[in-house]
Structures are given as C-alpha cells and as structure tokens.
C-alpha positions in Angstrom: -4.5 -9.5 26.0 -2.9 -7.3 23.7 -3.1 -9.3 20.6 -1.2 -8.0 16.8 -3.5 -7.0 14.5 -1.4 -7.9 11.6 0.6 -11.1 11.8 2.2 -13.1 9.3 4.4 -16.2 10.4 7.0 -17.5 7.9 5.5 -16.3 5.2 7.0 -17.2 1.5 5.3 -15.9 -2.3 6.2 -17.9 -4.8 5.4 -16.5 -8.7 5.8 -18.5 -11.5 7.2 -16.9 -14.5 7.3 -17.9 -18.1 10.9 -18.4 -19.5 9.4 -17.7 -23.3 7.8 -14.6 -24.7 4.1 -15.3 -25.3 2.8 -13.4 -27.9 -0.4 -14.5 -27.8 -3.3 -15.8 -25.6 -4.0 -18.3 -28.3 -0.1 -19.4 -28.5 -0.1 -19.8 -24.5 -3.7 -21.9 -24.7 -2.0 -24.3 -27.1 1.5 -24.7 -25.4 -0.7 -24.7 -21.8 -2.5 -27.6 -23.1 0.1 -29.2 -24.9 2.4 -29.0 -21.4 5.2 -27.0 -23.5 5.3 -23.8 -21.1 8.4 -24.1 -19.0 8.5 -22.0 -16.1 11.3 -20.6 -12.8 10.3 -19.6 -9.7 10.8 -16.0 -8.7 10.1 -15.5 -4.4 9.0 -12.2 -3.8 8.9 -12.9 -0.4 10.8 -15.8 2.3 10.3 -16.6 5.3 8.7 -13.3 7.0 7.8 -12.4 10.3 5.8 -9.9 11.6 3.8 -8.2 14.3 2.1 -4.7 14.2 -0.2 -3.5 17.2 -3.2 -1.4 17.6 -2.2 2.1 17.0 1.2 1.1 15.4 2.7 2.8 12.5 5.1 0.5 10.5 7.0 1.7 8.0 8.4 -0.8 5.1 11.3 0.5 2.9 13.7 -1.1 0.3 14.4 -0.9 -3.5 12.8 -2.2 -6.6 11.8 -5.5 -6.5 12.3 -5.9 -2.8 8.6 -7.4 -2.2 7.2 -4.4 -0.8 4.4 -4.5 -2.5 3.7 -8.0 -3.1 3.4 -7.9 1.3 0.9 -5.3 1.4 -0.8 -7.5 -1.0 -0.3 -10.4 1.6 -2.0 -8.2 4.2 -5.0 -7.3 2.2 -5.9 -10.9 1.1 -4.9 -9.8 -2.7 -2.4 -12.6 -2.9 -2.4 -15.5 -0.9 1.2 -16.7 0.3 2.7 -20.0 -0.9 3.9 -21.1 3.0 2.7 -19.4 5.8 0.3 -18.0 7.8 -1.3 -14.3 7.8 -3.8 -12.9 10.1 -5.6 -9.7 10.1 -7.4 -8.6 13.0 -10.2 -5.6 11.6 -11.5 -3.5 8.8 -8.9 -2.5 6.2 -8.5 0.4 4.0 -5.6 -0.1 1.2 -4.6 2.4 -0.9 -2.1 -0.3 -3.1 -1.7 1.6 -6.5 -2.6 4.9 -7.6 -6.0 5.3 -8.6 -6.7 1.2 -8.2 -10.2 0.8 -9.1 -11.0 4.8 -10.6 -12.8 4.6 -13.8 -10.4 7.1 -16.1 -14.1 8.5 -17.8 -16.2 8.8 -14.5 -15.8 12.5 -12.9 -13.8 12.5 -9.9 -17.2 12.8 -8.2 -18.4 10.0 -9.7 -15.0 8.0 -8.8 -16.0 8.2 -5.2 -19.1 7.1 -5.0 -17.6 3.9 -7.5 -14.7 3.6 -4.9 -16.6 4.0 -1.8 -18.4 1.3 -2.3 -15.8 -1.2 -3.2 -14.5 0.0 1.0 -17.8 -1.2 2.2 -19.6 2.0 2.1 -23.1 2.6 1.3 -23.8 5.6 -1.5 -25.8 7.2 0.3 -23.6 7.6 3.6 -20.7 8.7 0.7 -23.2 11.0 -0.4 -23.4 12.9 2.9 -19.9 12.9 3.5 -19.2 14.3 -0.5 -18.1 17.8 0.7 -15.4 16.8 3.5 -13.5 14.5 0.9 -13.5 16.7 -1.6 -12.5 19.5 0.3 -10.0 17.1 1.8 -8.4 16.1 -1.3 -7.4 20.0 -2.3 -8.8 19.3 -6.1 -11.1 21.9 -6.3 -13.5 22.7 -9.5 -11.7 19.1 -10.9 -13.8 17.1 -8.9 -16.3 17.2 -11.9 -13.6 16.4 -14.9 -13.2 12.8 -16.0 -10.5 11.6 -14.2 -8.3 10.9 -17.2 -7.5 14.9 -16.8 -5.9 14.2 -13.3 -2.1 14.4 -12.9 -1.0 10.9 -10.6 -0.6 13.5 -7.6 -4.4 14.3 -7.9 -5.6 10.4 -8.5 -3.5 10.2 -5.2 -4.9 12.7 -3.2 -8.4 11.6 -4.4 -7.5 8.1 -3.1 -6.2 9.4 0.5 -9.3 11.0 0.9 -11.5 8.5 0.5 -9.8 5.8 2.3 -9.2 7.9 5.6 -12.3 9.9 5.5 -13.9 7.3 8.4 -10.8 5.7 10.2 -10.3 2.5 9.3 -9.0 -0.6 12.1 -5.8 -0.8 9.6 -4.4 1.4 6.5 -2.4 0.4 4.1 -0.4 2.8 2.3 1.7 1.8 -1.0 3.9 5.3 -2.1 1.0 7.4 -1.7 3.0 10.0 0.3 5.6 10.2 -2.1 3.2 11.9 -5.0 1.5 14.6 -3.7 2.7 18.5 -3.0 4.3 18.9 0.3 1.2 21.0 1.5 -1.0 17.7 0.8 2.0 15.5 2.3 1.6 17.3 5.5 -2.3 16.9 5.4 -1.6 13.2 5.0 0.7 12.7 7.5 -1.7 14.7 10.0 -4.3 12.8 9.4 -2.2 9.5 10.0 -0.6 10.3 13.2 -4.4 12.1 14.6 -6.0 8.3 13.8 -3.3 6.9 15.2 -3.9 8.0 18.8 -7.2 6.8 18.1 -6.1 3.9 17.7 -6.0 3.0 13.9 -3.2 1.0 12.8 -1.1 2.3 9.4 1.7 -0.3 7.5 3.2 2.2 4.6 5.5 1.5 1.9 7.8 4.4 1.0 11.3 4.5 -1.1 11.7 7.4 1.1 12.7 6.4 4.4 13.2 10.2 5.3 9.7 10.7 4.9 8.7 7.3 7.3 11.0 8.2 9.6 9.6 11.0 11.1 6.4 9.0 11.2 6.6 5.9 12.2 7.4 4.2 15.6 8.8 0.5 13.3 10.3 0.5 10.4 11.1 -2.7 8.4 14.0 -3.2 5.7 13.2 -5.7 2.7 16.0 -6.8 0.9 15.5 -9.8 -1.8 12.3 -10.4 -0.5 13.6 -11.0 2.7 13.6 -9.5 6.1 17.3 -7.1 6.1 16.4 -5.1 9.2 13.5 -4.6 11.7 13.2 -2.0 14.5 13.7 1.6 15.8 13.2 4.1 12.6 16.8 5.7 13.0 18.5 1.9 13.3 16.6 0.7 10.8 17.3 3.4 8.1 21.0 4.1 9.2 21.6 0.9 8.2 19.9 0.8 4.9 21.3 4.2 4.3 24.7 2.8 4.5 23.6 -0.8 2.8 22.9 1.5 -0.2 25.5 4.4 0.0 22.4 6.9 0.0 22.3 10.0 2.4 19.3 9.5 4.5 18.0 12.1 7.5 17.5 9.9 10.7 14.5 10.2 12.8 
C-alpha cells in the first residue's frame, strides 16, 4: 500500500507570547511566580492537512510570518503541535536554518565532523567521505578557516553538503536554495531531483516560488498560518502571484 511518508492531520501551533517587555530573566522569575505575566495566543499554524509520498517533491511558499517554518519544524519533531496529529515515515535530514548547529570557531572541517554526528553519522564513516563533501560544497582552501570567516552562502552550501551527501528517506529544506550562487543552486537542485528518482522525498521552503516551480511536482500556499492553496506548481503559484500582485514565472 502506498502509504504518505509525511502526514499531518488538522494540525494547529499555538505560541504563547508575553504582552510586556521582560528585561530580565530575574524580572520574568518573579512575575512567573507571582502569576503577573499576561499572555495572547499567536497560531502559527490551523488546522493543516497534508500528505507527501515517496519520491515527492513539495514545495511550501508564502510571506513572512506565514508558518512556513514553524511546519518544517512540525515535521522534524522540533516543535510539537498544540491539536493534531503528525506522522513521519523514515530518516530525516533538515537543513532548518543556516548553519543550525556549526560552531562559529571550529574550521569548516571540523563543523562536519560536529554536524555529522548530530544526523546520526559515525566520525569515522564522515571521515571517509571528508573529500566528496568538501568538494561538493565548492569552498575550497576555506574548509580549514573557522567558520566565523564564512559569508551565509558558504554556511549554506556547507550545510547542503552534508545533509545530502548519503540520501536521506526525507529532506527538509528551509531557504537554503535561495543563498547560494546560481552555479551552487544548480548543483543543489541536481542533486535533489537525482535522489528523487531514487526515491528520497524533499518538503522545501522558498520565498521564491520561481525557483520551486521548476522543481517540484506539489506546491503548497500558506497564508496566516493556514492552508491558501494546494496542488499543481503553476496553479498554485499563479494564484499566489496574483494574491500578492508579484510577477512570478510559472512552471
């Protein structure tokens, strides 16, 4: 039976946020305590549905504050969801911030052995497969500079390369593509679409739809934290093109 790999079934995050400026973790213990913190709820996400397959490329767009994010974060198991139910069928690979996890005075070297292991991998299997990320990543003699010398593009590219060195069962990709040199881009994209006949299912978070549109086979619209639109790449971004008066090349 050909079962989703990623569902999630009405799901709904709920953040509380603090209505006062704290300016101090000593001033929030004492109103904590005394029950003085006064709180509204923001919902970064309501009510979503969703089902990606094996093999799948799904693409996520939407502006700022849309909860684009905050569902990756569902998917991975960062952040649990208020209502609802998520299941995730395999091994996953996210790549949620820029550099999430690098040590800024480690060498870049160094930052994937560190990184590596946090994906499950053992050093010494990283060890062997040094040379093919590196080369991968297009950083060259920086690989052995502490990685607070790195512009964001190279943190990203070191990040892609580690993630999608092995194929992972699912990728999760949060603005990644959107960093790097178009030379890199290409790479990237490559490598997504030669794992995906593989097999190896990718959920990617853009704000350019142009970008996901020539990659991905679904493409869902967040708007408010809610589902806008969900489908074909070309429906789906004609309609957020028009939605936000932006020219946008269809698939």
């Amino acid at each position: 039976m050909n079962e989703p790999v990623i569902l999630l079934q009405g799901v709904s995050v709920r953040y509380r946020v603090p209505l006062e400026r704290i300016r101090s973790f000593k001033e929030f213990t004492i109103k904590w305590l005394r029950r003085r913190m006064r709180y509204r709820d923001y919902w970064a996400l309501r009510e979503i549905n969703l089902e990606v397959y094996r093999g799948q490329i799904v693409g996520v767009i939407g502006r700022n504050g849309a909860g684009k994010t905050t569902l990756l974060r569902v998917v991975a198991r960062v952040v649990h969801p208020t209502v609802g139910r998520v299941r995730v069928r395999g091994q996953v690979a996210p790549l949620l911030s820029l550099g999430a996890g690098f040590q800024q005075d480690l060498t870049g070297r160094e930052n994937i052995l560190l990184n590596g292991v946090t994906l499950g991998y053992s050093r010494k299997d990283l060890l062997k497969r040094m040379n093919r990320i590196v080369e991968f990543s297009g950083i060259g003699t920086f690989i052995d500079l502490p990685l607070r010398t790195y512009s964001s593009g190279m943190r990203a590219r070191l990040g892609f390369a580690i993630a999608t060195d092995e194929m992972p069962d699912i990728l999760l990709v949060d603005e990644v593509l959107a960093v790097g040199d178009v030379e890199f881009r290409q790479r990237c994209e490559e490598r997504i679409e030669e794992y995906r006949q593989e097999g190896m299912t990718v959920l990617i978070v853009s704000h350019a739809p142009q970008i996901l549109a020539k990659m991905c086979n679904q493409m869902v619209w967040l708007d408010g934290g809610r589902t806008a639109a969900m489908g074909s790449p070309g429906d789906v971004v004609g309609q957020y093109a028009a939605s936000t008066g932006t020219a946008v090349a269809k698939a």
